[in-house]
Structures are given as structure tokens and as C-alpha cells.
KOLGU-4560 file (N, C-alpha, C; in nm, 3 decimals, padded with zeros to 5 digits):
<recs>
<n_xx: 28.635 n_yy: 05.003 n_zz: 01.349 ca_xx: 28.696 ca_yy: 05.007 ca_zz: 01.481 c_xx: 28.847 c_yy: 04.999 c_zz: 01.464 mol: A seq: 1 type: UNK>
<n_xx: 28.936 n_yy: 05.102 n_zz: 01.568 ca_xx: 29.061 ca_yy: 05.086 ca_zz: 01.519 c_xx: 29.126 c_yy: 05.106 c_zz: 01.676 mol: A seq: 2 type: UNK>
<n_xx: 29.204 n_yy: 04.914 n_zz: 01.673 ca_xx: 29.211 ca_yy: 04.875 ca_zz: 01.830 c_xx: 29.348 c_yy: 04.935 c_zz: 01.859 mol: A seq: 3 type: UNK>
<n_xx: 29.400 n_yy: 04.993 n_zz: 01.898 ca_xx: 29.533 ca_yy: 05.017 ca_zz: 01.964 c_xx: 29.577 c_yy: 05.038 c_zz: 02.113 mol: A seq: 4 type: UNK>
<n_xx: 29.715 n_yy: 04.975 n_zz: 02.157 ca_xx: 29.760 ca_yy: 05.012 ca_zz: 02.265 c_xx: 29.818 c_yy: 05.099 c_zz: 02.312 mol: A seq: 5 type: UNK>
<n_xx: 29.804 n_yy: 05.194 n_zz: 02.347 ca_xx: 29.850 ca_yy: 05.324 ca_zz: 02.410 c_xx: 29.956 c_yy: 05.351 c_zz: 02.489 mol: A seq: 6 type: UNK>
<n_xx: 29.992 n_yy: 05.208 n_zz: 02.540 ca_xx: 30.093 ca_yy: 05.190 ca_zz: 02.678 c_xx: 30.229 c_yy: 05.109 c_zz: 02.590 mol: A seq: 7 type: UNK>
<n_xx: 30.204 n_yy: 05.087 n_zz: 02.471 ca_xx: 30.306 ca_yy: 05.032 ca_zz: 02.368 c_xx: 30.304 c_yy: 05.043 c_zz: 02.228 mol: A seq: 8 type: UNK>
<n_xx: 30.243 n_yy: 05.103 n_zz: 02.185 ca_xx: 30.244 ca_yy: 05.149 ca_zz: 02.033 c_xx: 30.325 c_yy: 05.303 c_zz: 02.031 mol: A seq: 9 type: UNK>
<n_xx: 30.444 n_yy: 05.271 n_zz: 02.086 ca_xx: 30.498 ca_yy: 05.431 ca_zz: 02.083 c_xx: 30.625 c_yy: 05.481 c_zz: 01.998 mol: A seq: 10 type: UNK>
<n_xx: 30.616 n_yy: 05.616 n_zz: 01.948 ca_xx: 30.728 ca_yy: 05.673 ca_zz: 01.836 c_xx: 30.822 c_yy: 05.659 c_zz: 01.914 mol: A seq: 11 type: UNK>
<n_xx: 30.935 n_yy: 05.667 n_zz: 01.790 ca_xx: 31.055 ca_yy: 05.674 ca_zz: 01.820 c_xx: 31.096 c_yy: 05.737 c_zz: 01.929 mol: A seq: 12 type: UNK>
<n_xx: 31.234 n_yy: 05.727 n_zz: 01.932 ca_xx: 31.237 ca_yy: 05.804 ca_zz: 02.057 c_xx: 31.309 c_yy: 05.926 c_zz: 01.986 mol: A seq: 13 type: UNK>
<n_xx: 31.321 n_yy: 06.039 n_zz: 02.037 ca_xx: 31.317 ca_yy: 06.158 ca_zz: 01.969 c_xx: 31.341 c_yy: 06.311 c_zz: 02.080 mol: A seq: 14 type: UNK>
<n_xx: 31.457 n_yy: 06.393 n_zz: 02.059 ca_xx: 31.486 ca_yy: 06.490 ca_zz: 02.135 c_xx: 31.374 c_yy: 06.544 c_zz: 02.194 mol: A seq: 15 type: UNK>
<n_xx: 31.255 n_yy: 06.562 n_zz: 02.170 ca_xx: 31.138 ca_yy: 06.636 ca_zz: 02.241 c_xx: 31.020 c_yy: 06.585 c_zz: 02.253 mol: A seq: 16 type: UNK>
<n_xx: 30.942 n_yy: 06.601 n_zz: 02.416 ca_xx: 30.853 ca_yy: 06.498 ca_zz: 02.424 c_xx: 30.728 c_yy: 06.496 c_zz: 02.318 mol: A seq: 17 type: UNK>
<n_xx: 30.657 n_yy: 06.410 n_zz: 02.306 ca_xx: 30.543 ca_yy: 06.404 ca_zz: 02.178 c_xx: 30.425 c_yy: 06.415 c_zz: 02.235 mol: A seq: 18 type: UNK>
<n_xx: 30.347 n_yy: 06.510 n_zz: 02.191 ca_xx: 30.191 ca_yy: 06.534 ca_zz: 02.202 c_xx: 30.122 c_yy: 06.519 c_zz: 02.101 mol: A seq: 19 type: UNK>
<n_xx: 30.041 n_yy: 06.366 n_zz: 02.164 ca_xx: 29.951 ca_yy: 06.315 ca_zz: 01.982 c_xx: 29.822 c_yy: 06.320 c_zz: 02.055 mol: A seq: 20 type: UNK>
<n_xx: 29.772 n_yy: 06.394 n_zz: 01.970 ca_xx: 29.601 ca_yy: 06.468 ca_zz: 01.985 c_xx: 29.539 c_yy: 06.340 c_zz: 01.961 mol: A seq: 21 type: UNK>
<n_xx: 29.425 n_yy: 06.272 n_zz: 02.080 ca_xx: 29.359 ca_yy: 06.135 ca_zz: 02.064 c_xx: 29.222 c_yy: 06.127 c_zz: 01.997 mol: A seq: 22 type: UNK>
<n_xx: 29.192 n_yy: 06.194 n_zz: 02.077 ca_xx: 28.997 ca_yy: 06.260 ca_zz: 02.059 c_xx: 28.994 c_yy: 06.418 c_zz: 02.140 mol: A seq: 23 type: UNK>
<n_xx: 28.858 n_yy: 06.442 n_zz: 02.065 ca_xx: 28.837 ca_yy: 06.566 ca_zz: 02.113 c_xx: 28.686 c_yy: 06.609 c_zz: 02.124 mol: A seq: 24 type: UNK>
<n_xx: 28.619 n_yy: 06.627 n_zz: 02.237 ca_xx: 28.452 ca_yy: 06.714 ca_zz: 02.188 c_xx: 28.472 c_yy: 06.816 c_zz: 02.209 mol: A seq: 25 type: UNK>
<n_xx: 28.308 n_yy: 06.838 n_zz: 02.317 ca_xx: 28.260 ca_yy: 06.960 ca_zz: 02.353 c_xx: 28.328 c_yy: 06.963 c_zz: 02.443 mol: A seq: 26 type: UNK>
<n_xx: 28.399 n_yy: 07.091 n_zz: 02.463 ca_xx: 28.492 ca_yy: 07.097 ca_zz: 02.631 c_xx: 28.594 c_yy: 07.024 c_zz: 02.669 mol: A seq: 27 type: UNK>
<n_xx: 28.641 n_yy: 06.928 n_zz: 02.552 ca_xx: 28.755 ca_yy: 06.868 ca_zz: 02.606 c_xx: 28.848 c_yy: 06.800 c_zz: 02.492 mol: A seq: 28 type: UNK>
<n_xx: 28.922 n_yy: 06.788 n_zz: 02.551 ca_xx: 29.065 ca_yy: 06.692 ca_zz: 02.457 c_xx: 29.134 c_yy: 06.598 c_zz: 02.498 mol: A seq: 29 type: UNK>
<n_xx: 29.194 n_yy: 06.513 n_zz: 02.444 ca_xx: 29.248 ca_yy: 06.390 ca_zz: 02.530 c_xx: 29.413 c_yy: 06.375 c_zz: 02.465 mol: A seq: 30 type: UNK>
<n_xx: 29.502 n_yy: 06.369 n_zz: 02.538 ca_xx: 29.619 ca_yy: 06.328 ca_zz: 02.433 c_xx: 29.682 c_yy: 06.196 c_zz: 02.459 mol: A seq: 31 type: UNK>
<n_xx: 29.767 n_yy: 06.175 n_zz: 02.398 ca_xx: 29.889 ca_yy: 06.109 ca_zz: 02.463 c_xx: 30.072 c_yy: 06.206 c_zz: 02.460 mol: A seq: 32 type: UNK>
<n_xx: 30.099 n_yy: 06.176 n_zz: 02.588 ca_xx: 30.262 ca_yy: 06.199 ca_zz: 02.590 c_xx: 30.352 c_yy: 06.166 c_zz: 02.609 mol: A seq: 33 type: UNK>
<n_xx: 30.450 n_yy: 06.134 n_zz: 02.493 ca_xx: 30.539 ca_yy: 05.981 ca_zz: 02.521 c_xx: 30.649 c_yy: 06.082 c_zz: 02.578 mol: A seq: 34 type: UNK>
<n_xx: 30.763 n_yy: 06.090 n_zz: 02.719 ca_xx: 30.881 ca_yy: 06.170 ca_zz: 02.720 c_xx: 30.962 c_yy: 06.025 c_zz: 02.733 mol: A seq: 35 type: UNK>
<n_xx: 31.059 n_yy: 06.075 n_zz: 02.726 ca_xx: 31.197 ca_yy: 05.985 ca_zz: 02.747 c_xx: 31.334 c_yy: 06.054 c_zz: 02.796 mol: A seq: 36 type: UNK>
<n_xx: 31.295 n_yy: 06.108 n_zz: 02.878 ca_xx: 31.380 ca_yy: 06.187 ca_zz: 03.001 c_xx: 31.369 c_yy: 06.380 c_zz: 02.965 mol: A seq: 37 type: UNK>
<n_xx: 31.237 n_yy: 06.372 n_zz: 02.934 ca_xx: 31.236 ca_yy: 06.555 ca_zz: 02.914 c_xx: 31.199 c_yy: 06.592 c_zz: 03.026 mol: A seq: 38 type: UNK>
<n_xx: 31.239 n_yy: 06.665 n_zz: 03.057 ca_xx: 31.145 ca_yy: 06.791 ca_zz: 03.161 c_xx: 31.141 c_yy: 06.924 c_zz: 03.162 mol: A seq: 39 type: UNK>
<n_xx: 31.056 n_yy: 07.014 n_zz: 03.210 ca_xx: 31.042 ca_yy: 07.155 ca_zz: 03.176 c_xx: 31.141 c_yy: 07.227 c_zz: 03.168 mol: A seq: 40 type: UNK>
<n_xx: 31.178 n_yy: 07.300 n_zz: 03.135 ca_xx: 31.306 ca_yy: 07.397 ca_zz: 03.146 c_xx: 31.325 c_yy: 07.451 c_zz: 03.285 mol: A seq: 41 type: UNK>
<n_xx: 31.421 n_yy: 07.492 n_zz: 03.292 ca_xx: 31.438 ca_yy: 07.579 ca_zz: 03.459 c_xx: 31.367 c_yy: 07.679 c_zz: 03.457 mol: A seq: 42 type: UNK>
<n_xx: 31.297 n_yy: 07.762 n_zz: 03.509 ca_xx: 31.239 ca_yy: 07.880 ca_zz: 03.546 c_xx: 31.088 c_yy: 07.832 c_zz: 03.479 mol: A seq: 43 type: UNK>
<n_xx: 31.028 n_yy: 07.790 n_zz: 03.411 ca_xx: 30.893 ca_yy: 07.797 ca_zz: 03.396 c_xx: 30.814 c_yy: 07.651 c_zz: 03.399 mol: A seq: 44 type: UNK>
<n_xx: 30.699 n_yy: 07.755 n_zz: 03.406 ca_xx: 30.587 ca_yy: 07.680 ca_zz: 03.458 c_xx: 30.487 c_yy: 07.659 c_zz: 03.376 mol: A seq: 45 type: UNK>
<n_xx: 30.386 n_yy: 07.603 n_zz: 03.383 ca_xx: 30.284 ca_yy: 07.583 ca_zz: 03.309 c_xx: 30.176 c_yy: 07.649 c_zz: 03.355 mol: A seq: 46 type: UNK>
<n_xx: 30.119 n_yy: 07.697 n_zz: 03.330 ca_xx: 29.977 ca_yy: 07.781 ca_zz: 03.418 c_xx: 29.885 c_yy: 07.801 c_zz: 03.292 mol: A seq: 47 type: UNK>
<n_xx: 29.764 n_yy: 07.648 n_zz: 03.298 ca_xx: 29.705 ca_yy: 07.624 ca_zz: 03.186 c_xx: 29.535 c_yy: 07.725 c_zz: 03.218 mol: A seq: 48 type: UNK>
<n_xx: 29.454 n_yy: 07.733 n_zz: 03.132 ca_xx: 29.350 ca_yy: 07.749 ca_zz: 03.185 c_xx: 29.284 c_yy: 07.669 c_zz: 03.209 mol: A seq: 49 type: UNK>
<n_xx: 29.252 n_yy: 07.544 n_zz: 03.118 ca_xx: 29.180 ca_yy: 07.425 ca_zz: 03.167 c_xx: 29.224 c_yy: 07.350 c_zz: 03.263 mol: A seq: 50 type: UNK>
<n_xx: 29.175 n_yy: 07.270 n_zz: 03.343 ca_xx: 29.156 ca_yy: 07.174 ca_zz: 03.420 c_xx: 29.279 c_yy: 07.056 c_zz: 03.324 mol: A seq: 51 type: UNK>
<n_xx: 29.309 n_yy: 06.973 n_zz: 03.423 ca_xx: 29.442 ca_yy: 06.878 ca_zz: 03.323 c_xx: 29.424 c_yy: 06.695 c_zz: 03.449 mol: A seq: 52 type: UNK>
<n_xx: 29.343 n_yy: 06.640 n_zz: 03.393 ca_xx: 29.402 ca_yy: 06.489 ca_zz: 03.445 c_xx: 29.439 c_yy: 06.476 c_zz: 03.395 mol: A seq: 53 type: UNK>
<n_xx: 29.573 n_yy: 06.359 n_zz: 03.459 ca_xx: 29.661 ca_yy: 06.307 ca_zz: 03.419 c_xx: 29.649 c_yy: 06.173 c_zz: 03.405 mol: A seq: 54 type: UNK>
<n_xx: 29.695 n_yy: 06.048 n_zz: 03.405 ca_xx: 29.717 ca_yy: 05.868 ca_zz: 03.412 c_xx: 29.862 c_yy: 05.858 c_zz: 03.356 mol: A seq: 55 type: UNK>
<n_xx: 29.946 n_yy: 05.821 n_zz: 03.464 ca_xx: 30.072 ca_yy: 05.753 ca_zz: 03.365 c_xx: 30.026 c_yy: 05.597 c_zz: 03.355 mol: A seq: 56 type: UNK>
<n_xx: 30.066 n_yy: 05.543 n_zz: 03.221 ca_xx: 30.025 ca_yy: 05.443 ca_zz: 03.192 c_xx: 30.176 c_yy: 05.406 c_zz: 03.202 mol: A seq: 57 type: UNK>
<n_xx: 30.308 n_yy: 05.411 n_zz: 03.161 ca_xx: 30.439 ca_yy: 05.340 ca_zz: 03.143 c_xx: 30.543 c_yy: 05.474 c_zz: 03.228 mol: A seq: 58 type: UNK>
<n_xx: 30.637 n_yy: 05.368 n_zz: 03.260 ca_xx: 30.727 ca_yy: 05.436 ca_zz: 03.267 c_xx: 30.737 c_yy: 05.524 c_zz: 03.459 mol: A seq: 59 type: UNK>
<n_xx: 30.827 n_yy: 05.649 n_zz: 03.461 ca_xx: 30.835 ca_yy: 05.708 ca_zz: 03.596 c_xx: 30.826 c_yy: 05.879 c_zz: 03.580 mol: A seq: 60 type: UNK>
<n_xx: 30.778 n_yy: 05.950 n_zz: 03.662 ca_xx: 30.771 ca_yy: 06.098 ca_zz: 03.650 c_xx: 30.789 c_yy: 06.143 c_zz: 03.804 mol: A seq: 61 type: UNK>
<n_xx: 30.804 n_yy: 06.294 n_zz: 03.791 ca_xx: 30.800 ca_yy: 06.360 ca_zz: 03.902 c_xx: 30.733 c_yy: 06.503 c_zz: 03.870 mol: A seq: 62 type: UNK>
<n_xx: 30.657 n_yy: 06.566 n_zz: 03.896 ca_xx: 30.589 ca_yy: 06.689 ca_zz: 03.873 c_xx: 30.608 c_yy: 06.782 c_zz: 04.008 mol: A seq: 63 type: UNK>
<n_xx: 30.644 n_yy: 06.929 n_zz: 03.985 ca_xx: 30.672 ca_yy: 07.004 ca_zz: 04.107 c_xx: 30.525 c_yy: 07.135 c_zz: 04.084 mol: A seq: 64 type: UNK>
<n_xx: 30.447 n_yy: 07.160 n_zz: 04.215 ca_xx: 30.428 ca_yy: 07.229 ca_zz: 04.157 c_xx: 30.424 c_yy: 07.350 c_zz: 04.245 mol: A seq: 65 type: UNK>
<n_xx: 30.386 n_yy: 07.504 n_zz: 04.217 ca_xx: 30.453 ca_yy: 07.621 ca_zz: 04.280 c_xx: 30.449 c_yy: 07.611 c_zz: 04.452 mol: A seq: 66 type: UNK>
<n_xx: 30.500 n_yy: 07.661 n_zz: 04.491 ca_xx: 30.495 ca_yy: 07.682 ca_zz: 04.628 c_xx: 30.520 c_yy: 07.578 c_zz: 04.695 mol: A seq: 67 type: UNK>
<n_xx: 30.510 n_yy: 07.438 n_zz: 04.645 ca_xx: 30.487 ca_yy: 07.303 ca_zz: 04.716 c_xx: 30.703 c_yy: 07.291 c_zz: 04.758 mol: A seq: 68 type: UNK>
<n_xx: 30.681 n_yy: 07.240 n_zz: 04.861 ca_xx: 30.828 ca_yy: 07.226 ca_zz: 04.930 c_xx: 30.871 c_yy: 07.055 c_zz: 04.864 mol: A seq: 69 type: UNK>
<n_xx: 30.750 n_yy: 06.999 n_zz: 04.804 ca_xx: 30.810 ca_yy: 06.846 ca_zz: 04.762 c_xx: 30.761 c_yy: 06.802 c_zz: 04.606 mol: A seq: 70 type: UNK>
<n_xx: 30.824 n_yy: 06.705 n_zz: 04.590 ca_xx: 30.755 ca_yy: 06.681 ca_zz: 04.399 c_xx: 30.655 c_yy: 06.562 c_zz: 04.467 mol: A seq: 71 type: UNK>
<n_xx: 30.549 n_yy: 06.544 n_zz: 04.351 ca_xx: 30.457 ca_yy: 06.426 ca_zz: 04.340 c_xx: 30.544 c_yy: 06.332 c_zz: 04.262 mol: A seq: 72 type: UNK>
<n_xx: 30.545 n_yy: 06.207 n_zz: 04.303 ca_xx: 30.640 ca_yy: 06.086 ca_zz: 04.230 c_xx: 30.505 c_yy: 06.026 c_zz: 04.172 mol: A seq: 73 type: UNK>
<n_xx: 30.514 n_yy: 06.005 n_zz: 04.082 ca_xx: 30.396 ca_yy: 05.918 ca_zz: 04.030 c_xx: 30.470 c_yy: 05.790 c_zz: 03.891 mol: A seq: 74 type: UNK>
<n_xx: 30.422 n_yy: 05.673 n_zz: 03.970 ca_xx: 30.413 ca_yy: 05.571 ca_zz: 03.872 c_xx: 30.321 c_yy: 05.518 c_zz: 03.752 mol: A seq: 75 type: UNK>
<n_xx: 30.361 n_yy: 05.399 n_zz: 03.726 ca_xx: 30.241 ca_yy: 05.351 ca_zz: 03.617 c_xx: 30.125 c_yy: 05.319 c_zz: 03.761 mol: A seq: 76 type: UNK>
<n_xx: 29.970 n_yy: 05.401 n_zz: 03.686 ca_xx: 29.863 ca_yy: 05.355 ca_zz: 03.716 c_xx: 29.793 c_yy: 05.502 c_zz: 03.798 mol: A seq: 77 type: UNK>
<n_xx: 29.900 n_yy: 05.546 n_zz: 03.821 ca_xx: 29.893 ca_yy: 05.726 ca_zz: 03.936 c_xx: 29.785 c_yy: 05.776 c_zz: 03.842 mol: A seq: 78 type: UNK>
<n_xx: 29.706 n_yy: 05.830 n_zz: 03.905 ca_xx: 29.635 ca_yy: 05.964 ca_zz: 03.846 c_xx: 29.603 c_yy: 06.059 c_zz: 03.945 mol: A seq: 79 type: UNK>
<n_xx: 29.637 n_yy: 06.229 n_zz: 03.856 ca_xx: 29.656 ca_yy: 06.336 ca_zz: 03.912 c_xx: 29.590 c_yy: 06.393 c_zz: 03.828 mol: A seq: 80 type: UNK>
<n_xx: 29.448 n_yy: 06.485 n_zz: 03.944 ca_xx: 29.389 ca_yy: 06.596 ca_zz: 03.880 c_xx: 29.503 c_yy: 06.746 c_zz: 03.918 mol: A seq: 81 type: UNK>
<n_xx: 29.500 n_yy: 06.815 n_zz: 03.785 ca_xx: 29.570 ca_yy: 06.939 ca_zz: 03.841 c_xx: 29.473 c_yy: 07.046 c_zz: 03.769 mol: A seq: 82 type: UNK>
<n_xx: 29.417 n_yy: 07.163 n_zz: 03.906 ca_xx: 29.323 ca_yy: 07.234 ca_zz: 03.894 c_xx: 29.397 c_yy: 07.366 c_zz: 03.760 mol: A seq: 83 type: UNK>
<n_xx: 29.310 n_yy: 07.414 n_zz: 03.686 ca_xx: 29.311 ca_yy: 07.545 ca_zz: 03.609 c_xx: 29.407 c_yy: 07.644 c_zz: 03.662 mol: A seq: 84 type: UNK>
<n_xx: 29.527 n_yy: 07.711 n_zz: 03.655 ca_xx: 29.576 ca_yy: 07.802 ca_zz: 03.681 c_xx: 29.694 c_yy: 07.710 c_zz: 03.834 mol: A seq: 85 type: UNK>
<n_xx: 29.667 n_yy: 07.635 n_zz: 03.801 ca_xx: 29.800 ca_yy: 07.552 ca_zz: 03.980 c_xx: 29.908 c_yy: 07.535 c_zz: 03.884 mol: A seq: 86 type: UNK>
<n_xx: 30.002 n_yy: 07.625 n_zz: 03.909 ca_xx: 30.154 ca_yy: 07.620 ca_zz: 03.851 c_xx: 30.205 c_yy: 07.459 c_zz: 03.848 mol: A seq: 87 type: UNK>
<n_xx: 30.256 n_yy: 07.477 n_zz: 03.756 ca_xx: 30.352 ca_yy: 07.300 ca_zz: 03.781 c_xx: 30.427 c_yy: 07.333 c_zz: 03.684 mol: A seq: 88 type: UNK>
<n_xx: 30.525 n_yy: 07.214 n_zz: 03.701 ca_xx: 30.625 ca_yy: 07.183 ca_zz: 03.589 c_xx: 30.679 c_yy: 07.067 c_zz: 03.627 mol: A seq: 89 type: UNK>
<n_xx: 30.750 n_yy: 06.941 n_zz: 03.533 ca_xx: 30.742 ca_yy: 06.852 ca_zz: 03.535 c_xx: 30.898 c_yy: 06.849 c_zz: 03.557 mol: A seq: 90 type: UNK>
<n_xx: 30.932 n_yy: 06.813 n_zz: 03.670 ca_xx: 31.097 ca_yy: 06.774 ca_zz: 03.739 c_xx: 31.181 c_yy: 06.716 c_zz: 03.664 mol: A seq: 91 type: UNK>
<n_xx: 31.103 n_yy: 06.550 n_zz: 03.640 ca_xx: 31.202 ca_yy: 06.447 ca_zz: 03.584 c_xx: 31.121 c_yy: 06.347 c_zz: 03.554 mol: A seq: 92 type: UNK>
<n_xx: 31.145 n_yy: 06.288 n_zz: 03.421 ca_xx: 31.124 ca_yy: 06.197 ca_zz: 03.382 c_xx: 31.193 c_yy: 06.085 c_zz: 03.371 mol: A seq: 93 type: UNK>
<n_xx: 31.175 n_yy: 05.965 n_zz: 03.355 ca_xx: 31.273 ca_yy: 05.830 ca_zz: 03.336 c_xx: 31.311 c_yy: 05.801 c_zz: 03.215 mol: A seq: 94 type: UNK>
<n_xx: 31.457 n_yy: 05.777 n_zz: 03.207 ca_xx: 31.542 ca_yy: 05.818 ca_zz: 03.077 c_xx: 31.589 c_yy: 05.662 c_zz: 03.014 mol: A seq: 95 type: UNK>
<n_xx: 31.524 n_yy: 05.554 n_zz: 03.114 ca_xx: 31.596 ca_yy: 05.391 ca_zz: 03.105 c_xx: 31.424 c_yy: 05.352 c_zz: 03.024 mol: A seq: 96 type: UNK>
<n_xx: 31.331 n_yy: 05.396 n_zz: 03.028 ca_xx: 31.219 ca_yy: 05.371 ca_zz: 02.921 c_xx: 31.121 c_yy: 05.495 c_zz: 02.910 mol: A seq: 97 type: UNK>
<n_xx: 31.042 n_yy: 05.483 n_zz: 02.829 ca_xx: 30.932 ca_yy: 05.592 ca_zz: 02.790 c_xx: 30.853 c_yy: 05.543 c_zz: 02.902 mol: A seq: 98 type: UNK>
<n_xx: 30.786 n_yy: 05.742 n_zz: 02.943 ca_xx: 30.720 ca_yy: 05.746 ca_zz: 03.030 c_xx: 30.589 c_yy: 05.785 c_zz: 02.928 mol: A seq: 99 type: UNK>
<n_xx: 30.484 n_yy: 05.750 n_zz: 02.944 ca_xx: 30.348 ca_yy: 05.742 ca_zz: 02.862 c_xx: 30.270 c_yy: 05.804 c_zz: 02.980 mol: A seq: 100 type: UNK>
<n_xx: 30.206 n_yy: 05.960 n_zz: 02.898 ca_xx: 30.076 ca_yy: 05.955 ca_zz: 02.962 c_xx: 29.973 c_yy: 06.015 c_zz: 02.899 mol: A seq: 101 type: UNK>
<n_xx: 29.873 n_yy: 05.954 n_zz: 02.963 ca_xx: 29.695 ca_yy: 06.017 ca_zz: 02.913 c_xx: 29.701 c_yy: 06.185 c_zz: 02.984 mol: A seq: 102 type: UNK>
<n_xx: 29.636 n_yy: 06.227 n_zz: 02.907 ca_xx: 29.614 ca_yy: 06.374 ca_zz: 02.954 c_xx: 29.444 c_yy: 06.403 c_zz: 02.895 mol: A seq: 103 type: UNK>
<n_xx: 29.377 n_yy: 06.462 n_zz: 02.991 ca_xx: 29.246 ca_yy: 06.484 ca_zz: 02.939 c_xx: 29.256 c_yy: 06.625 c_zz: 03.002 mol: A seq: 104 type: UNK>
<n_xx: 29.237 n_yy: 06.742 n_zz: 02.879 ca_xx: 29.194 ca_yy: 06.857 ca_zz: 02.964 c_xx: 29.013 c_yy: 06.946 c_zz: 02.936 mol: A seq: 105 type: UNK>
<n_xx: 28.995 n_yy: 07.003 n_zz: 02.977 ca_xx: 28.866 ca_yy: 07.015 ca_zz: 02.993 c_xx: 28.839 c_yy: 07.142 c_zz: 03.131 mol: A seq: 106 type: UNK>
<n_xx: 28.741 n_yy: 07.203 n_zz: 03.065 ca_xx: 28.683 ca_yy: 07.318 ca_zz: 03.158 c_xx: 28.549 c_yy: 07.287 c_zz: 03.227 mol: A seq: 107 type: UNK>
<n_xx: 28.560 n_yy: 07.381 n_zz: 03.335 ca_xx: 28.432 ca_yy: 07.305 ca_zz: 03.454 c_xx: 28.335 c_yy: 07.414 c_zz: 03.405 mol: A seq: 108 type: UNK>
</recs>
């Protein structure tokens, strides 16, 4: 058994956000993503095929996604399903600590 905390066992801090592959089965994957004030570039979007929950465990975010006139603010504890193909991109992150999150993606 190998116990770790997820919400504080985190890398350095480092110019680009980190995607550490957790587990993985049939149909799905789980990560973690530590940012520390990244966000998407201007003009693009993400338009995944799988299905994407989210959990911020630390830290602050804002996610925009197409067409929407406002961002989702989400804190520690928020969780956001975002459907297969729903544009987003991630506004802003909080740059005064690491923002940590679970990501599970997976097809229906």
C-alpha cells in the first residue's frame, strides 16, 4: 500500500502546469494537475473527446467555456463535470499558492 496526499505532496513549482498520470483502466484515467498561475493561451480551447470531471482539491481557478458570457469560479472542494466536445479553457489560476486538481476522464 502506498499512502499519499494529493492536496500536499506537490512538485516544485515550475514554468508549466504538471500532468501526473494517477491510475488508469478500462475507459478511463485519473490525473493530477498542480498549476501555479498557468492558464490557456489566448485563442484556444480545449475540445476533448472524453467526458472530463474535475475536483479542485487546493488552491483557486476560473474556467471559461465557449459561448458562455461568464467564467465558473471554482474553489477547493468544487466539482465540475465537463461534457465531451464543450469548449473550455481555463482563464486563471491562483499565482499566491498551487491550485491542485483531480481530473478523471472517461467515455460514456
Amino acid at each position: 500500500m502506498d499512502l499519499r496526499n494529493l492536496a500536499s505532496d506537490l512538485p516544485p513549482r515550475v514554468p508549466n502546469e504538471i500532468f501526473e498520470p494517477l491510475l488508469a483502466g478500462r475507459g478511463f484515467r485519473l490525473e493530477r494537475i498542480v498549476s501555479t498561475g498557468q492558464i490557456t493561451p489566448p485563442g484556444t480551447w480545449f475540445d476533448q473527446d472524453e467526458e472530463e470531471w474535475v475536483l479542485l482539491l487546493a488552491g483557486a481557478a476560473r474556467l471559461k467555456f465557449e459561448g458562455d458570457a461568464y467564467d465558473v469560479a471554482l474553489k477547493p472542494g468544487d466539482a465540475l463535470l465537463i461534457p465531451a466536445h464543450r469548449r473550455h479553457r481555463v482563464e486563471w489560476t491562483d499565482t499566491a499558492t498551487a491550485t491542485v486538481w483531480i481530473a478523471v476522464y472517461f467515455s460514456r
